[in-house]
N, C-alpha and C positions, 0 to 999 in steps of 0.2 A: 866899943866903936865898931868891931868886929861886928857882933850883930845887930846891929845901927844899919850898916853897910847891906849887910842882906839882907834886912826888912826890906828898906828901899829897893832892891834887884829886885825883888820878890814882886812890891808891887808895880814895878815899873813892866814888870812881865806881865800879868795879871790885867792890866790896864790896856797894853797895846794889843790894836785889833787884832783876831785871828786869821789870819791869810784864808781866802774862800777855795774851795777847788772847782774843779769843771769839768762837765762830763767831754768827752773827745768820741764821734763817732765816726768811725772809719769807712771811708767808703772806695778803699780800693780791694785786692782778693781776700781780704780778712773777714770782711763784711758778709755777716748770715743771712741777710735782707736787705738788700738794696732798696727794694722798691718800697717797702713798710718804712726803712729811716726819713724818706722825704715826709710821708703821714706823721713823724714823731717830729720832728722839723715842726710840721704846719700847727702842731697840735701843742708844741711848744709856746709858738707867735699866739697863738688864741690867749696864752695864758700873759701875755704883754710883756713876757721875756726876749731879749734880745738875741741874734744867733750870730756866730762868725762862720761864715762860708769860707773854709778853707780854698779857696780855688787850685786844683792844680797840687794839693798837700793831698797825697794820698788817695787820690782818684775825685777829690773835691771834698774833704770830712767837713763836717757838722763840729762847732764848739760854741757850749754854754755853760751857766754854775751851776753846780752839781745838787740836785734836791732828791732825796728820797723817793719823793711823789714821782720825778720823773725816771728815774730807775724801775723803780718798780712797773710804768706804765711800757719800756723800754724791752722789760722782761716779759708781758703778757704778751708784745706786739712780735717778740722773739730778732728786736734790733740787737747787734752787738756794741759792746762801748765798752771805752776805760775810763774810769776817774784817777784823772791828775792835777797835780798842784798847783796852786796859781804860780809857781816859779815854774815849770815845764810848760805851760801855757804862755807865760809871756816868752819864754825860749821858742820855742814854736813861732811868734807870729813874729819876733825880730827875725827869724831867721827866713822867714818866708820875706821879710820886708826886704831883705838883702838884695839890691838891686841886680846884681847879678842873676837871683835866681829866679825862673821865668814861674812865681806864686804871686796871689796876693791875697788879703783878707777883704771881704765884701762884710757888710753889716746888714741884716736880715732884720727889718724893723716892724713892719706893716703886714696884717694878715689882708692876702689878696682876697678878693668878694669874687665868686668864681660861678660862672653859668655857662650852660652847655646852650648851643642850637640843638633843638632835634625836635621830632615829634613825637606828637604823645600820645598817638597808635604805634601799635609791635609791629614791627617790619623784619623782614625774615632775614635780616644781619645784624650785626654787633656793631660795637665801637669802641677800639683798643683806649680813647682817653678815657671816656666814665669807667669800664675797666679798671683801667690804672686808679683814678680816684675812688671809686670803690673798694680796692685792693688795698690802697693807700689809706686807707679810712681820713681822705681830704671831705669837708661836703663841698657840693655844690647844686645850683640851683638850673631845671630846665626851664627853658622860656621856645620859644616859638613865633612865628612870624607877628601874629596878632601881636602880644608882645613888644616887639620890635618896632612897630610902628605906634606902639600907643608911647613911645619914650622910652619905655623900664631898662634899658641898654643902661641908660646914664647911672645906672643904681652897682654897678659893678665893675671889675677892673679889670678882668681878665674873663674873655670867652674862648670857648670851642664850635667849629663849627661839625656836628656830628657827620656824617657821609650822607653829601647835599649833593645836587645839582642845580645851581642861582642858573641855568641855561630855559629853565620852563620844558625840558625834554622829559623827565621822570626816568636822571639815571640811562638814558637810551635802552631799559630793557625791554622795547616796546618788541623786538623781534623774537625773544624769546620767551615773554612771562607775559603777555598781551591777554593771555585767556583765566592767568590764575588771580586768586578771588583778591590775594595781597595788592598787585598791581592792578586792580580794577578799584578797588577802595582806595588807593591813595590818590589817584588821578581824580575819583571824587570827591575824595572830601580836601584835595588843594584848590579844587575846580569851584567848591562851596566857598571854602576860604578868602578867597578871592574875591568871587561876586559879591561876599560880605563885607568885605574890607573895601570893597568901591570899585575894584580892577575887572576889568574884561577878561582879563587873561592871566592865567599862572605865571608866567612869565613876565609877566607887568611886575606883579607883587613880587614876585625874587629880584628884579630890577631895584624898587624900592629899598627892600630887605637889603641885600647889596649896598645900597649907596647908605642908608641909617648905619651900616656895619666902619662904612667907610669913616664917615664923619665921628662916629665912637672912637676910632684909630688916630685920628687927625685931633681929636680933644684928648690925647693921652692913654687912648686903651691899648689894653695886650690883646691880639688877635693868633689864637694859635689853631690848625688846622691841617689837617693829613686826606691822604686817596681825591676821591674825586671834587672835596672841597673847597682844592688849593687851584685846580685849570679852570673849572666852571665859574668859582667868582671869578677870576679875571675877563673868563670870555663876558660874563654878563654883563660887566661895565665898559667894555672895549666896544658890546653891543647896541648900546643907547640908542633907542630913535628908530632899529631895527627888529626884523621880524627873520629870526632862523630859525622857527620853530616851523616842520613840515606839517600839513592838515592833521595826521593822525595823533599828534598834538596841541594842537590848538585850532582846529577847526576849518583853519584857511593855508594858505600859500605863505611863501617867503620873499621877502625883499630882493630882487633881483640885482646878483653879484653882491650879496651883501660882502665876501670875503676882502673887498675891494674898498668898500667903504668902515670897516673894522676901525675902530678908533685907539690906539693903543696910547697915549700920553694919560688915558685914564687910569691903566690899570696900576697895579703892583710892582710885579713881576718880571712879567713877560710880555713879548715885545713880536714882530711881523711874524707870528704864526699864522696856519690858515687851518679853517675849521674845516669838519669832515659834512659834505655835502650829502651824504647818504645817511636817511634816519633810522635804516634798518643796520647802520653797523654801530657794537658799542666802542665807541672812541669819539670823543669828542672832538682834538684837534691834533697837529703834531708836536705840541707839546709833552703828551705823554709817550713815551718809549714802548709801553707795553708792548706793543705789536709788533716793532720794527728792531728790538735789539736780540742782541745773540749772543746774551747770556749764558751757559749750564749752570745748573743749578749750584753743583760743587763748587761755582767757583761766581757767585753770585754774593758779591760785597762790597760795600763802601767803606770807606776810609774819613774820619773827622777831623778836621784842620785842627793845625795847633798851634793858635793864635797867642798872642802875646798878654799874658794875666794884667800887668802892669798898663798897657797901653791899650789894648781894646777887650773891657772887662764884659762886656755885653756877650758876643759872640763865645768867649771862653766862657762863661758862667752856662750859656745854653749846651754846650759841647761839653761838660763833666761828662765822667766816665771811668771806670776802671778799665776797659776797653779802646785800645783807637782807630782797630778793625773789627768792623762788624756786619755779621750774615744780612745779607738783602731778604726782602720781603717784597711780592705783587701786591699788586690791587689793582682798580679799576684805572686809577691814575699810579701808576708804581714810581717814576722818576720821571727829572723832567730835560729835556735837551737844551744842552749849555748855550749852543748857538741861539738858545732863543728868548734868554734870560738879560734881562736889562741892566749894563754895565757895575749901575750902581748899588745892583744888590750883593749879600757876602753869601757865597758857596762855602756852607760850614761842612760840610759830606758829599764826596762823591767817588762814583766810578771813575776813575779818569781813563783808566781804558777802553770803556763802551763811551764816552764823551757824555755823559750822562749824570747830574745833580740830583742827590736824594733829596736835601735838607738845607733850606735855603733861609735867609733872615735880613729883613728891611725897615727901615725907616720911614716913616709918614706923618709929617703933622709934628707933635709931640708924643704919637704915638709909635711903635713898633709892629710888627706881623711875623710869623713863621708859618711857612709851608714845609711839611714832613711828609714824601710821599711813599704811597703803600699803604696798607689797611690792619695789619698785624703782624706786629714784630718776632710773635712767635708763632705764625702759621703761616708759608711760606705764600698757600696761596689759598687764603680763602674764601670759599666758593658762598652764594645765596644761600641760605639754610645752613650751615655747618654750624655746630653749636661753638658757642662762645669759649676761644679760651682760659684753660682755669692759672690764672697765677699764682697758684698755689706749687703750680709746677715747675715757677721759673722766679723766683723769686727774687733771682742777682739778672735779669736780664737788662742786658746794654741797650739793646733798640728800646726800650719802656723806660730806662731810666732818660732820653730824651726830652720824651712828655715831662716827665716830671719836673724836669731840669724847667721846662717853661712857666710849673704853674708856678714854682717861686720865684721867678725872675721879679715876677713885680713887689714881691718884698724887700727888694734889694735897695737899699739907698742909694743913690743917682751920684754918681761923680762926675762932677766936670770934665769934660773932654782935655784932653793934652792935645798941646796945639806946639 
């Protein structure tokens, strides 16, 4: 009977499934690669694996079940991780469930379709997102105004807009780069652009470009965008109908008082700013701080809200971090002034003692927007020409894991709002 009894254990063992484990990747100081784990993340969803986005567990970690293949791909990319058991795994995400504690788990379901704005001439600066996604070994796809107007937007779910000006001004470097051979080629071949696309004017076609960007937002797209691509679309849509573009741009004159007739229920953002009336200076409006604040450098940083995981998972999912202060960075457009930001947007970062928003995040439509301003999170201030930096050299940085935070956002499963 005896061993009657333990056959049966035996096979009652042998029969019940094996508990699976899961890899756990950490992304708070433990973490050898920040910026590479979001790439293993995306590289995961490719393969129609699901992920749990710890929010707020450990600086935001990554969990999925544990495969060899993805280990080993884990170890080439030099992410760190532990495999643990599916009993520490459900321990984990009851304890994060604990209402009490301000975590929650998001579900990473959907690989985002990912396309950059920019052009497809070399312009003598970079851009910290394709960076990051090339660091990130994310792909994604460039398109360009033509582009944009022939439809192809609708083919994707999340964009960037690379370091644009939607004002038809070309960036205002006209005071200082007027004679070099970069800024004489891009003036014409947007100038050709244009007349081919049917528009009189560069600025026509950014107009366009602009409102197709808009309607993508408003059917469900992710719009994320840094430095001068976050104050110039607003002004261009607040612009409709106008002409603030001076002769040395566009050939003729400007709408007189256009600052007066500015339309602001159009835009995003931002709200009774006034544009800078002089073409020879680079500042677009007084939206950006650059020129007016009084910063040092030492002590140049923002700080990221810390929103509630449970109750507004949107805004916490973008703000991960192991970090919750972190070094400022210029740009053409560096930050933007509170006083001029429209109530119903959420200040996920800022200075609050220069009164001053880095990283700002809005609703439209059924879609979303992010403006992140400044040009490179790790070059304080970088100039025209300055070669690209290498993230090889910053591999845990806070200000870039941002970006990153946004191209997954739209893999996120959608929870109904609490009301």
């Amino acid at each position: 009977m005896k061993r009657i009894l333990s056959l049966l254990l035996f096979v009652l063992l042998i029969q019940r499934p094996a508990q699976s484990a899961q890899i756990l990747i950490p992304m708070d100081d433990t973490q050898t690669n920040h910026l590479k784990a979001y790439g293993i993340a995306y590289w995961v969803l490719q393969g129609g694996i699901e992920i749990n986005w710890l929010l707020n567990y450990r600086g935001g970690s990554f969990m999925f079940p544990q495969s060899p293949k993805f280990e080993s791909e884990m170890k080439i990319r030099g992410v760190s991780y532990t495999v643990i058991s599916e009993a520490q795994a459900g321990q984990i995400v009851n304890d994060i469930l604990d209402p009490q504690v301000n975590q929650d788990v998001v579900k990473l379901e959907k690989v985002p379709k990912i396309c950059v704005y920019s052009p497809k001439d070399k312009r003598p600066w970079d851009d910290a997102v394709t960076l990051a996604l090339t660091y990130a070994e994310i792909p994604y796809d460039v398109i360009y105004d033509e582009e944009i107007l022939q439809g192809k937007l609708n083919l994707y779910d999340w964009m960037h807009l690379h370091h644009e000006d939607f004002t038809g001004q070309y960036g205002k470097f006209y005071s200082m780069y007027r004679n070099a051979p970069w800024y004489q080629e891009q003036q014409h071949s947007m100038e050709s652009m244009a007349h081919k696309l049917g528009f009189t004017k560069v600025s026509q076609m950014k107009l366009a470009v602009a409102k197709s960007i808009k309607e993508f937002v408003s059917g469900g797209g992710f719009l994320f965008t840094m430095c001068s691509g976050t104050d110039t679309y607003d002004i261009a849509l607040s612009a409709e109908g106008l002409d603030i573009c001076e002769s040395m741009y566009d050939g003729d004159g400007t709408t007189p008082n256009y600052n007066s007739k500015l339309d602001f229920s159009k835009t995003f953002a931002f709200r009774d700013y006034v544009l800078s009336t002089n073409p020879l200076e680079y500042r677009f409006s007084n939206i950006d701080v650059t020129t007016t604040r009084r910063v040092p450098r030492d002590e140049d940083v923002f700080t990221l809200f810390d929103f509630s995981a449970k109750w507004d998972p949107v805004p916490t999912m973008l703000c991960q971090n192991h970090m919750q202060v972190i070094k400022g960075f210029m740009g053409q457009t560096t930050a933007f002034n509170k006083n001029l930001i429209k109530p119903d947007v959420v200040i996920m970062g800022e200075n609050k003692a220069a009164n001053e928003a880095k990283y700002i995040h809005g609703d439209f439509g059924k879609g979303t927007w992010t403006f992140y301003g400044g040009h490179d999170p790790e070059d304080y201030q970088h100039l025209v020409g300055d070669p690209p930096t290498d993230l090889n050299l910053h591999p845990n940085s806070p200000g870039y894991r941002l970006i990153l935070n946004n191209v997954l956002f739209p893999a996120a499963k959608k929870k109904k709002q609490k009301t």
